[in-house]
C-alpha positions, 0 to 999 in steps of 0.5 A: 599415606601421606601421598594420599593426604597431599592429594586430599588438602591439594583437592579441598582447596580446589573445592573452596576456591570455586565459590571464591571464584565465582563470587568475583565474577558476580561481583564483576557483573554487577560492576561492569553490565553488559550492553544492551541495544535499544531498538526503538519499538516499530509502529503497528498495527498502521493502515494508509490510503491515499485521498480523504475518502481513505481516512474514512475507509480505513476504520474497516481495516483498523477494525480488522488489525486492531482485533489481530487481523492480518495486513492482507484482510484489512487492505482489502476491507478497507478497498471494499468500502470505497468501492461500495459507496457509489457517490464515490466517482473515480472508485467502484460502480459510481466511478466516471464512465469512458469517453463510450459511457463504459464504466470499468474497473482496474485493481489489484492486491499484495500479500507479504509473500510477493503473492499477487492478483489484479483485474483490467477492464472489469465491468459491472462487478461491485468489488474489483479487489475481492477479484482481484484477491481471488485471481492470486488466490484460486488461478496460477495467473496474477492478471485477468481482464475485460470479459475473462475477469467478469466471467471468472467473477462470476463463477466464483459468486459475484453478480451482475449490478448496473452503471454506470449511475444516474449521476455518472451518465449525466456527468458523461453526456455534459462532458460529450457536450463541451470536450469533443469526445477528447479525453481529457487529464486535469489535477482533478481527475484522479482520484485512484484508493490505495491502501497498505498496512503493517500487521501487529505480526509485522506483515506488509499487504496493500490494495488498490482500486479505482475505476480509471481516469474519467472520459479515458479511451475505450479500453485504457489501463492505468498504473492501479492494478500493474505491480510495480507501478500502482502498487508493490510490496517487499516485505523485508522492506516495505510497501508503496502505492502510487495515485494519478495520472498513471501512465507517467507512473508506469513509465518509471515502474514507480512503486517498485522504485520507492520501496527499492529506494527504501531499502537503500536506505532512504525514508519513506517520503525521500524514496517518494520525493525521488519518484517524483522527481524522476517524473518531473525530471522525464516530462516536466511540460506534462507534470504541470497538467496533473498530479500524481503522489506516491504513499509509503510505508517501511517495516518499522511503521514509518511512513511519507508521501510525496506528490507533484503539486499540492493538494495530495491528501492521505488517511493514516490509522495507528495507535494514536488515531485516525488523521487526514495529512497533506503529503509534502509536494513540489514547490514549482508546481 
């Protein structure tokens, strides 16, 4: 029995001390708070595109992000309503002809899966970029061109339109008259559209179109529908789009160079100023007769862009509004 009683007393104090216990530890935790990381919240939904014309192409992609949308659908509207404005004439239908009066069309498009699709040398189709989307959506390829892009955009929908337009064909028959069939590179002669955006998922998409450097060679392919050169997602990092002279960009594979600059570390308008650099420093003669500019975006919704000479303008469309900015550019040019 008194085994018994000694265990019973031994078992109540047991009992009593667990509250006890726990009533210090309440006490140390009001005293002494754990820690707790702030992490700045990340900028999205944003749109980008490159040009003045892009402020006012990204309302149809806002439109898209603002109602839930997702990245890869808003780069695309955005694209599509540049490529139907016809007084537009380095994008769409409108664009410049070649040197021949051909008017055609490059683009391509990028999904945060490292999903892809591009179109080369397209003609007389409105929106190169829903091809182009198709190509990466419908076929196993990535690229389609010339002839075999036209009849896979007709199979599945698009038609036939005219160019180039009235105004075009007038622009090419004055520029045989005073050019001799040259073509001919100037900082006025490139105004490609890309597009990239961070969804309110934290997605990355991007898009880009044009219709080509005007009065090119018969048959020329710039950097806007090449991977890695007008256009490259990571969606672990970030986005890029280049516009230009796109030859100087595929030579140092630009936009794939600005987003692996990003994940190093670098902000989105150093990755671009260093781009640019590499340009610059590879054939600065060259660089003199153009501009070229590179946009970017990370995955926290930060963003820059950097180009060769002054005048490279980009649309930006977040929480706080649509804005038109001057891209930071070098000072010797």
């Amino acid at each position: 029995m008194k085994s018994r009683r000694k265990f019973i007393k031994q078992l109540g104090l047991s009992v009593v001390s667990i509250p006890l216990a726990s009533s210090v530890l309440k006490t140390q935790s009001c005293e002494s708070p754990p820690v707790v990381n702030k992490f700045e919240k990340p900028n999205m939904p944003i749109i980008l595109s490159t040009w003045s014309f892009g402020k006012i192409a990204n309302q149809a992609g806002w439109d898209v992000l603002v109602n839930g949308g997702n990245a890869l659908d808003a780069v695309e509207s955005t694209a599509k309503f540049v490529e139907a404005d016809l007084s537009q004439t380095s994008v769409g239908l409108g664009g410049w002809p070649d040197r021949d009066g051909f008017v055609t069309l490059d683009a391509c498009i990028m999904d945060e899966k490292g999903n892809c699709g591009s179109v080369m040398f397209l003609e007389n189709i409105m929106h190169p970029i829903s091809v182009a989307r198709l190509v990466m959506e419908k076929t196993p390829h990535i690229q389609l061109v010339g002839e075999g892009a036209q009849m896979f955009a007709l199979e599945n929908g698009f038609v036939l339109h005219d160019a180039p337009t009235e105004g075009s064909k007038k622009a090419w028959e004055k520029w045989k008259l005073e050019n001799n069939y040259e073509p001919k590179i100037s900082p006025e002669n490139h105004d490609t559209i890309g597009v990239i955006a961070l969804d309110k998922n934290g997605n990355l998409s991007g898009a880009c179109t044009t219709s080509g450097l005007a009065f090119k060679m018969h048959g020329r392919v710039g950097d806007s529908p090449i991977i890695g050169a007008g256009l490259f997602v990571d969606n672990e990092v970030g986005a890029a789009t280049a516009t230009g002279t796109g030859e100087e960009v595929i030579r140092i594979c630009g936009t794939h160079l600005v987003v692996e600059l990003m994940r190093q570390g670098y902000t989105p308008v150093n990755a671009c100023k260093e781009a640019v650099e590499r340009i610059v420093k590879r054939s600065p003669r060259y660089t003199k007769e153009m501009i070229i500019g590179f946009l970017a975006l990370n995955k926290k919704g930060e963003y820059g862009a950097y180009s060769t000479r002054k005048g490279f303008e980009y649309g930006v469309y977040d929480k706080v509004g649509s804005v038109l900015k001057t891209a930071e550019f070098m000072e010797t040019y």
